[in-house]
DSSP file (Angstrom, degrees, kcal/mol; ACC not computed):
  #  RESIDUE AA STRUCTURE BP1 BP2  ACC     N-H-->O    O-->H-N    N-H-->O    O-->H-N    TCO  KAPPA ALPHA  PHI   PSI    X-CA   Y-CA   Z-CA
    1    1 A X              0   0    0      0, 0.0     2,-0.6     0, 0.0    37,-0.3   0.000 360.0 360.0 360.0  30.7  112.6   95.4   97.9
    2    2 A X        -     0   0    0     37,-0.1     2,-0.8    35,-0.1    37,-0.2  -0.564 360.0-159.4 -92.3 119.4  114.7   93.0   96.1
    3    3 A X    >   -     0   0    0     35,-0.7     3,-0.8    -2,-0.6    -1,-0.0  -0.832  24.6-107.6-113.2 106.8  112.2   90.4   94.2
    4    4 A X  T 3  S-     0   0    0     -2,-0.8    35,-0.0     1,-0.2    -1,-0.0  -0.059  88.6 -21.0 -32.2 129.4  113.6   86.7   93.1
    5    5 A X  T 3  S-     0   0    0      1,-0.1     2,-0.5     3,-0.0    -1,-0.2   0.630  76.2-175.5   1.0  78.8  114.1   86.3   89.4
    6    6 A X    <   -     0   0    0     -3,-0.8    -1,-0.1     1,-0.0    -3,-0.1  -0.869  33.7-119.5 -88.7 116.8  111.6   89.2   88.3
    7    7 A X        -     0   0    0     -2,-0.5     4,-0.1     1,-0.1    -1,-0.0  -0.341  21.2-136.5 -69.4 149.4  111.7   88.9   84.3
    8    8 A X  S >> S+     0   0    0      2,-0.1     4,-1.1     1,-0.1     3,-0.7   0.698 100.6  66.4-100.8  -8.5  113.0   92.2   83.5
    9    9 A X  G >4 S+     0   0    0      1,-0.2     3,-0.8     2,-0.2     4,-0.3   0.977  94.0  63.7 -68.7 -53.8  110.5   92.6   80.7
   10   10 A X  G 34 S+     0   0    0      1,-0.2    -1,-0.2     2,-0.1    -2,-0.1   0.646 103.4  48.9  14.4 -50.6  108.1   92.5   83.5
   11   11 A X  G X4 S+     0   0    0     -3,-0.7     3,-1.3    22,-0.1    21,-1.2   0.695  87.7  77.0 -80.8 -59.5  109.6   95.5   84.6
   12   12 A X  T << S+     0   0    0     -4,-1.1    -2,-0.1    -3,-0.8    -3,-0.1   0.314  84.7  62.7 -60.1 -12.4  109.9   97.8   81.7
   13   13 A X  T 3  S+     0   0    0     -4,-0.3    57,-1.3    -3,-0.1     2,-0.5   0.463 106.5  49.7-119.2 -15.7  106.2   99.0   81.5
   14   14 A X  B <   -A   69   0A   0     -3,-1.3    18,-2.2    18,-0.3     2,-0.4  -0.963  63.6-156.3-137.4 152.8  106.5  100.7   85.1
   15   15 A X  E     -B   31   0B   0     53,-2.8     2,-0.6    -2,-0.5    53,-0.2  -0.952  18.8-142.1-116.7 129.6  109.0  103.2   87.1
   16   16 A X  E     -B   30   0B   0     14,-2.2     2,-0.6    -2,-0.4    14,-0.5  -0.560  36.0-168.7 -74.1 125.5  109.6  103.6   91.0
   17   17 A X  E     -BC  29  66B   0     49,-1.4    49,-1.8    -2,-0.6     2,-0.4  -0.836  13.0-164.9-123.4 105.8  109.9  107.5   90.4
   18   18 A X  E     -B   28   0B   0     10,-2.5    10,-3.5    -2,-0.6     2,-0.3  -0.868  20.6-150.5 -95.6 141.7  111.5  109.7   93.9
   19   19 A X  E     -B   27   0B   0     -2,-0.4    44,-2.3     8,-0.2     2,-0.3  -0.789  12.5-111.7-107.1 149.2  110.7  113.3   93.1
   20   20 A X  B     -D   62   0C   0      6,-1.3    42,-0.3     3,-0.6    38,-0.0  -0.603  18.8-153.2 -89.4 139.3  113.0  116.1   94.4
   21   21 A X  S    S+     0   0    0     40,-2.0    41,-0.1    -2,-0.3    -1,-0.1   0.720  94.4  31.0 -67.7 -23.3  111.5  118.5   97.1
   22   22 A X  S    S+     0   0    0     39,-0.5     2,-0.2     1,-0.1    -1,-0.2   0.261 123.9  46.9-119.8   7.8  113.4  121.3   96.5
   23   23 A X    >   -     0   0    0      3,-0.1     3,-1.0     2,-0.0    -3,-0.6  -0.798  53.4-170.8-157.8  98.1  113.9  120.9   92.8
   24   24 A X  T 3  S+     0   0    0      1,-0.3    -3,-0.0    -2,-0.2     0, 0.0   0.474  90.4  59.9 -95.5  15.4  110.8  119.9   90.4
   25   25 A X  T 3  S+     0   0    0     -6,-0.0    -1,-0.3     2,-0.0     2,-0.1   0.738 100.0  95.2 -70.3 -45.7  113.5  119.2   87.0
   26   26 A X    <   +     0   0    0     -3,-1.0    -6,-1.3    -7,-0.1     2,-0.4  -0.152  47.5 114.8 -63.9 128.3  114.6  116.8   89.5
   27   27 A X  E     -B   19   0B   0     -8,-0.2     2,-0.4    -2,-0.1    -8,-0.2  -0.992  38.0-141.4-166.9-178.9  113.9  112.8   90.1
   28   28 A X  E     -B   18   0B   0    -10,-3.5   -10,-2.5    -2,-0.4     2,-0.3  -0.997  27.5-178.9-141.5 126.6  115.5  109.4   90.1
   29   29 A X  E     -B   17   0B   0     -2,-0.4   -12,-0.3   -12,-0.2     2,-0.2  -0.893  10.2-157.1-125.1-177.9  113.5  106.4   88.9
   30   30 A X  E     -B   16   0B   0    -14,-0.5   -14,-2.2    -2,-0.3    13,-0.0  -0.839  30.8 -96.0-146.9 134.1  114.0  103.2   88.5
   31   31 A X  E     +B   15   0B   0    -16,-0.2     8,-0.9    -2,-0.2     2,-0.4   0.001  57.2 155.9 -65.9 137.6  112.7  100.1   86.4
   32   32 A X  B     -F   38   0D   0    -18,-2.2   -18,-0.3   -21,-1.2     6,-0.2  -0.956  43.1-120.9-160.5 136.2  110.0   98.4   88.7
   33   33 A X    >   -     0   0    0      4,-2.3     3,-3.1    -2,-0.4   -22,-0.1  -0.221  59.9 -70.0 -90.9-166.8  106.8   96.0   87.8
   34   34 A X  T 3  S+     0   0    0      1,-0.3    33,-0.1     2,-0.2   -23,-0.1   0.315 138.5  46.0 -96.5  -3.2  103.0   97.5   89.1
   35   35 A X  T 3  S-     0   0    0      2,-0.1    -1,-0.3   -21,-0.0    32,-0.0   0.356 116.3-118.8-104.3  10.3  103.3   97.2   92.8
   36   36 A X    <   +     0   0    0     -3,-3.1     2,-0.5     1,-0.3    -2,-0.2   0.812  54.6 154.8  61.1  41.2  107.2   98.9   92.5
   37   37 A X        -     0   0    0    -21,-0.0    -4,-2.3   -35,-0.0     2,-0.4  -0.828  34.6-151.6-102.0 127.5  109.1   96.2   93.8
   38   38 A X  B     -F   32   0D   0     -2,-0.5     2,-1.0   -37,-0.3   -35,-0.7  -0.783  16.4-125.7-107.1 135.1  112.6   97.2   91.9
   39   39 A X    >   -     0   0    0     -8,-0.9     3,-0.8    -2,-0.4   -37,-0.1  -0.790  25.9-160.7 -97.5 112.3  114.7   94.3   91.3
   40   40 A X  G >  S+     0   0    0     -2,-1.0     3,-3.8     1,-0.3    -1,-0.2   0.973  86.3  50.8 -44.6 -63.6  118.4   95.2   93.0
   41   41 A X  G 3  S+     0   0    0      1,-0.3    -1,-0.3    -3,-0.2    -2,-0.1   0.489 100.5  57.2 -84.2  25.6  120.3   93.0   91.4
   42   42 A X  G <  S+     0   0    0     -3,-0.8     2,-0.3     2,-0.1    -1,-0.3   0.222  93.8  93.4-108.5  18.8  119.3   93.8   87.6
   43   43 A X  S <  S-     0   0    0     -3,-3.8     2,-0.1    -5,-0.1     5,-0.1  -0.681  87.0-118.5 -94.1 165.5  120.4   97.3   88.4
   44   44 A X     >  -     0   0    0     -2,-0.3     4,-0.6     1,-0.0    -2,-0.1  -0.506  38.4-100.7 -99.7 177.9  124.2   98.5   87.6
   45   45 A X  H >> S+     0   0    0      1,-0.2     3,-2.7     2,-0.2     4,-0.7   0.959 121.7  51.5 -82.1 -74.8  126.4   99.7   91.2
   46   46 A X  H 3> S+     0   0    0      1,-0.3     4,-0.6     2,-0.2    -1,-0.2   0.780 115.9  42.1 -37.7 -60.8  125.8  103.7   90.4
   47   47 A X  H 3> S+     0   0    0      1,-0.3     4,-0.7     2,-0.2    -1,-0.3   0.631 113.7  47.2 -80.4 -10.6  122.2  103.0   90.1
   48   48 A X  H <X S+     0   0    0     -3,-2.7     4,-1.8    -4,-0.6    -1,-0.3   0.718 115.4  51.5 -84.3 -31.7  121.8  100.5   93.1
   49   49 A X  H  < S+     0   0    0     -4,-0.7    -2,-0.2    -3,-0.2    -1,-0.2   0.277 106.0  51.9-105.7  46.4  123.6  103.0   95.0
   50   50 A X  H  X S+     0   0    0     -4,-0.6     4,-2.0    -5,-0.2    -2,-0.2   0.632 113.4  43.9 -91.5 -58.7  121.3  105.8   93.8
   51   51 A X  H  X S+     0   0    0     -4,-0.7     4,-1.4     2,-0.3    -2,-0.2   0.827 108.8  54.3 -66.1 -41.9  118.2  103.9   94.9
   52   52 A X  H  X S+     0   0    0     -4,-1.8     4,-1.8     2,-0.2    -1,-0.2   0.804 113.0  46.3 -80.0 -41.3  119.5  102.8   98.0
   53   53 A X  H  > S+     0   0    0     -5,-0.3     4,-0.6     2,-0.2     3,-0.4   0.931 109.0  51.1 -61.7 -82.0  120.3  106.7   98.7
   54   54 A X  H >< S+     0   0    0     -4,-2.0     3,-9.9     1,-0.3     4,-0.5   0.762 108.7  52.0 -52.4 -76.0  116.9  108.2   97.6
   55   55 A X  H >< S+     0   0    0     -4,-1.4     3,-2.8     1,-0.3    -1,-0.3   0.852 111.6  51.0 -29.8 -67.7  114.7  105.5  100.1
   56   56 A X  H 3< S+     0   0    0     -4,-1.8    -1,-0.3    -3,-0.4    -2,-0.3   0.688 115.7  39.4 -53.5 -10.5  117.1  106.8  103.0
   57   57 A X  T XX>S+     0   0    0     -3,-9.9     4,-3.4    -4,-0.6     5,-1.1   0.254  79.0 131.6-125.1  32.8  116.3  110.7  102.1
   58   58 A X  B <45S+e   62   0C   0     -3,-2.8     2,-1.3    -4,-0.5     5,-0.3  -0.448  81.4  23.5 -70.3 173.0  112.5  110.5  101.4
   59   59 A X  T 345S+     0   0    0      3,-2.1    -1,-0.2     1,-0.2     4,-0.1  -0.283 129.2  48.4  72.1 -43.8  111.1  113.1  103.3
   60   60 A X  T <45S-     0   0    0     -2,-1.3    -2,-0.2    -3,-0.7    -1,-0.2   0.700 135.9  -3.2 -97.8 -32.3  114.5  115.2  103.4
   61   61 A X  T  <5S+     0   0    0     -4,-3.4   -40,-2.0     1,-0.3   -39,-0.5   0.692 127.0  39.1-153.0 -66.4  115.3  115.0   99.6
   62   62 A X  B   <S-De  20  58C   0     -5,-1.1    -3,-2.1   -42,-0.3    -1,-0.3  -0.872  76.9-116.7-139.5 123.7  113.0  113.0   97.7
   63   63 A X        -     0   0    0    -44,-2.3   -44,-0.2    -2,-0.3     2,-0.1  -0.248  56.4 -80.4 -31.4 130.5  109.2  112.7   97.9
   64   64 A X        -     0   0    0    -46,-0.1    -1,-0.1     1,-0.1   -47,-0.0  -0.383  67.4 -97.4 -63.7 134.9  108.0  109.2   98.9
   65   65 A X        -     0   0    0     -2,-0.1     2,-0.5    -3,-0.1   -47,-0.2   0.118  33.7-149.0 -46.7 147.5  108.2  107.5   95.7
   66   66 A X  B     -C   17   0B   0    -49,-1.8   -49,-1.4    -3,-0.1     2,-0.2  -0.997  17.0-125.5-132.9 156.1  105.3  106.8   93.3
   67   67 A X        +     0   0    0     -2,-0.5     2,-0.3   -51,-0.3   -51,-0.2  -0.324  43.1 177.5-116.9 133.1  104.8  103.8   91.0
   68   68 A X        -     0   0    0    -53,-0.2   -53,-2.8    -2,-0.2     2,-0.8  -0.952  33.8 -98.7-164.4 145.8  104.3  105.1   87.4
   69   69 A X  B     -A   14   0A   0     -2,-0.3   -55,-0.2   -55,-0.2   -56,-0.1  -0.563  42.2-126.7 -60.2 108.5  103.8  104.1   83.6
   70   70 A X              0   0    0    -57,-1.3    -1,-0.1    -2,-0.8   -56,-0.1   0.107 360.0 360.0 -13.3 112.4  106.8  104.3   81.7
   71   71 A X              0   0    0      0, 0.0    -1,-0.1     0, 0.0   -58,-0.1   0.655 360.0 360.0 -74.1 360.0  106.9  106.4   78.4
């Protein structure tokens, strides 16, 4: 889901949001434009391998992600 030079103001207005299954405090988002294509490489290493974790435990972990406005 990695998008060529996605302005990251673009970005800011929406979040790829995995919700925990077993824990509803819980979630991971990440900055993402309005169809929640999350741009890899403007993320820092923790947070790319954060994202990259969450996709691999939707179902088991995390809720399939949903696309959302930013606050």
């Amino acid at each position: 889901m990695n998008t060529a030079k996605m302005p990251l103001m673009a970005m800011c207005g929406y979040e790829l949001r995995f919700q925990s299954l077993f824990n509803e405090g819980r979630a991971l988002a990440f900055p993402c434009d309005a169809q929640g294509h999350v741009d890899m490489d403007a993320l820092s290493e923790r947070a790319r391998g954060n994202y990259l974790y969450a996709r691999a435990v939707v179902g088991r972990e995390y809720a399939t992600p949903a696309v959302q406005r930013r606050h």
